[in-house]
C-alpha positions as CSV (number, residue, x, y, z in Angstrom):
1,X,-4.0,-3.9,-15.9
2,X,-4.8,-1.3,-13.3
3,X,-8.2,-1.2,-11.5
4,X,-9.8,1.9,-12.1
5,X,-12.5,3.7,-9.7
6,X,-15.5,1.8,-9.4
7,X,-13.6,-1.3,-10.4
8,X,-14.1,-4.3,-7.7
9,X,-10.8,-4.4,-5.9
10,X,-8.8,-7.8,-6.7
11,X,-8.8,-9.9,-3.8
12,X,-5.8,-10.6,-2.2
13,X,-4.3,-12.7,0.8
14,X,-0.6,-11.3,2.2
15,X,1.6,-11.8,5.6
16,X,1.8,-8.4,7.5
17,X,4.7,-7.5,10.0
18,X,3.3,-9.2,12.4
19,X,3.4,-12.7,10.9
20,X,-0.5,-12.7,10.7
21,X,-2.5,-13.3,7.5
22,X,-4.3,-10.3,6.2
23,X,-7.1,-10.6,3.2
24,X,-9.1,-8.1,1.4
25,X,-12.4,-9.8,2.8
26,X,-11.2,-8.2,6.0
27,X,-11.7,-5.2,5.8
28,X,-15.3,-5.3,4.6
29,X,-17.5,-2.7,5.7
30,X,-14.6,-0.3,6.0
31,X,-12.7,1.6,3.8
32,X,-8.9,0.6,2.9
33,X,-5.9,2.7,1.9
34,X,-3.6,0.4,0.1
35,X,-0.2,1.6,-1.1
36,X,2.1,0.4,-2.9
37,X,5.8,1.5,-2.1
38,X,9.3,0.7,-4.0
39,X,11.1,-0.2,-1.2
40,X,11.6,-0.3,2.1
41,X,14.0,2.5,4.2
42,X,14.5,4.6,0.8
43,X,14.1,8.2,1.7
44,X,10.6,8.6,-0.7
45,X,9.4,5.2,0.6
46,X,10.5,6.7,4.7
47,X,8.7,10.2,3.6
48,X,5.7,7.8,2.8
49,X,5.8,5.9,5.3
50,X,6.1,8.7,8.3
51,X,3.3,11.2,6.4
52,X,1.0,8.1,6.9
53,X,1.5,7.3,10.6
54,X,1.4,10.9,11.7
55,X,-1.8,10.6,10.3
56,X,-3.4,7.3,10.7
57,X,-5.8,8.3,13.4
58,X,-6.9,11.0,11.1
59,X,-7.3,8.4,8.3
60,X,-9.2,6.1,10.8
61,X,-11.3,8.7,11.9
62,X,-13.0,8.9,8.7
63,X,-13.3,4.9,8.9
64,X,-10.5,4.0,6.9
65,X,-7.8,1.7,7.8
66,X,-4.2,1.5,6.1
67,X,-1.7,-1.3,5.0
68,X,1.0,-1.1,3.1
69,X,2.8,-3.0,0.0
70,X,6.1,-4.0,-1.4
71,X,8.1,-7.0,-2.4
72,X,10.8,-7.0,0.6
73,X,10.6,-9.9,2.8
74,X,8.8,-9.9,6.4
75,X,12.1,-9.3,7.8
76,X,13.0,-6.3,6.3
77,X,8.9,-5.1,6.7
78,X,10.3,-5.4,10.7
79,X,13.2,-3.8,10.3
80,X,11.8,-0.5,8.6
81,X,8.6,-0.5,11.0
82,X,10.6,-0.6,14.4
83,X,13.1,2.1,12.8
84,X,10.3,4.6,12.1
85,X,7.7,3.0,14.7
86,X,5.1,2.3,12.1
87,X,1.5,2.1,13.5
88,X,-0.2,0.2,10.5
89,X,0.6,-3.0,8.9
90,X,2.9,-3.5,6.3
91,X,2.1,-6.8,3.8
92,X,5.7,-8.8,2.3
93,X,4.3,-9.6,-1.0
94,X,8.0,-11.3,-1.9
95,X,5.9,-13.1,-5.5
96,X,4.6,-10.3,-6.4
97,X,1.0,-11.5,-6.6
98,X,-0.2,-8.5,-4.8
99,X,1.5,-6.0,-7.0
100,X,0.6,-8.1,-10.4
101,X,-3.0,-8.4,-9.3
102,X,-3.3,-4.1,-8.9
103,X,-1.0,-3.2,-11.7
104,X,1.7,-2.2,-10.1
105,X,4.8,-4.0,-11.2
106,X,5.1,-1.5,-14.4
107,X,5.5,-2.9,-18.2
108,X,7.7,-2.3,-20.9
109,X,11.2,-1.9,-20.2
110,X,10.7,0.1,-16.9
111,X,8.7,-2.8,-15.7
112,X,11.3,-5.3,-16.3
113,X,13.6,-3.0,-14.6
114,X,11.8,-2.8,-11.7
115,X,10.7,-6.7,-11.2
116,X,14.2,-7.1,-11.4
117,X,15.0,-4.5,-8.8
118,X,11.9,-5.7,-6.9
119,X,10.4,-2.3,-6.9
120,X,6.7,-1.7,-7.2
121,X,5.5,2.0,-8.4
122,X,3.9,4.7,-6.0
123,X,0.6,3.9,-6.4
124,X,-2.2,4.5,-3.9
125,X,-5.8,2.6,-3.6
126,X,-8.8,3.5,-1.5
127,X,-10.8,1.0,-1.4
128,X,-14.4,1.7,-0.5
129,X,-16.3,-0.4,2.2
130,X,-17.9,-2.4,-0.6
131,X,-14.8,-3.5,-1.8
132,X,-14.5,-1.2,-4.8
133,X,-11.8,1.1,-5.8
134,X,-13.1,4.7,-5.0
135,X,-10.0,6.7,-6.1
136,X,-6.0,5.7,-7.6
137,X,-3.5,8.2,-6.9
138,X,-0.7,7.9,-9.3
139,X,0.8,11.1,-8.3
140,X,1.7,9.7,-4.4
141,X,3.3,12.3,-2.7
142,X,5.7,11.3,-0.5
143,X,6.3,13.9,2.4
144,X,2.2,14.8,1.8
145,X,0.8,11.5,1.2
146,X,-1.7,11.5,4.0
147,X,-3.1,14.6,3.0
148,X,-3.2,13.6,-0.5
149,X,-5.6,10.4,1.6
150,X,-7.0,12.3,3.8
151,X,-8.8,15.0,1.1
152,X,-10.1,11.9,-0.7
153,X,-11.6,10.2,2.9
């Protein structure tokens, strides 16, 4: 199931680009932008991607901090963040605990589809600096995804 606004966020422990550990506990005290993505180097998933590093010092600028989510490997997190010089951490969530945890993975048959394709929905969390959800966009944009964050900061 989904978290909703005002829902605690589910904790979660993940290895970003970089190798290092990153947890929800983290970021306490700050707000969080968590996306999920289907996959890495996909034009909508690049669109994503770029909107929210042109942005970031906007989106940090009103305290926030960003990482994003999907269930490719560290390797290919490396690969798509030297191509398009990503300046926020990207978490390789390979079991899908991550994606499970926020209701991401999809159900029915389209959910099947995409655990077997590996593909998480477009699904965005802000997490407040309390560690509650404070807004789900289901409706990512992909080319306008910051701003989409940014009016919700």
């Amino acid at each position: 199931m989904r978290p909703k606004p005002g829902d605690k966020a589910p904790d979660f422990e993940g290895v970003t680009t970089d190798g290092s550990r990153v947890r929800l506990k983290d970021f306490r005290g700050r707000k969080l932008v968590l996306y999920f993505y289907p996959r890495d180097d996909t034009p909508g998933c690049t669109a994503q991607a770029c909107s929210l590093r042109d942005h970031n010092a906007e989106i940090a600028a009103k305290g926030a901090a960003i990482l994003g989510v999907s269930a490719q490997d560290e390797d290919s997190h490396r690969r798509f963040t030297r191509k398009y010089q990503l300046n926020f951490p990207l978490i390789a969530d390979t079991d899908n605990a991550i994606g499970r945890a926020y209701g991401v993975t999809g159900s029915g048959v389209f959910g099947v589809a995409r655990k077997l394709a590996g593909a998480y929905e477009r699904v965005t969390f802000i997490i407040d600096a309390r560690g509650r959800i404070a807004h789900v966009i289901d409706d990512a944009a992909t080319a306008g995804h910051a701003e989409q964050v940014l009016a919700l900061l």
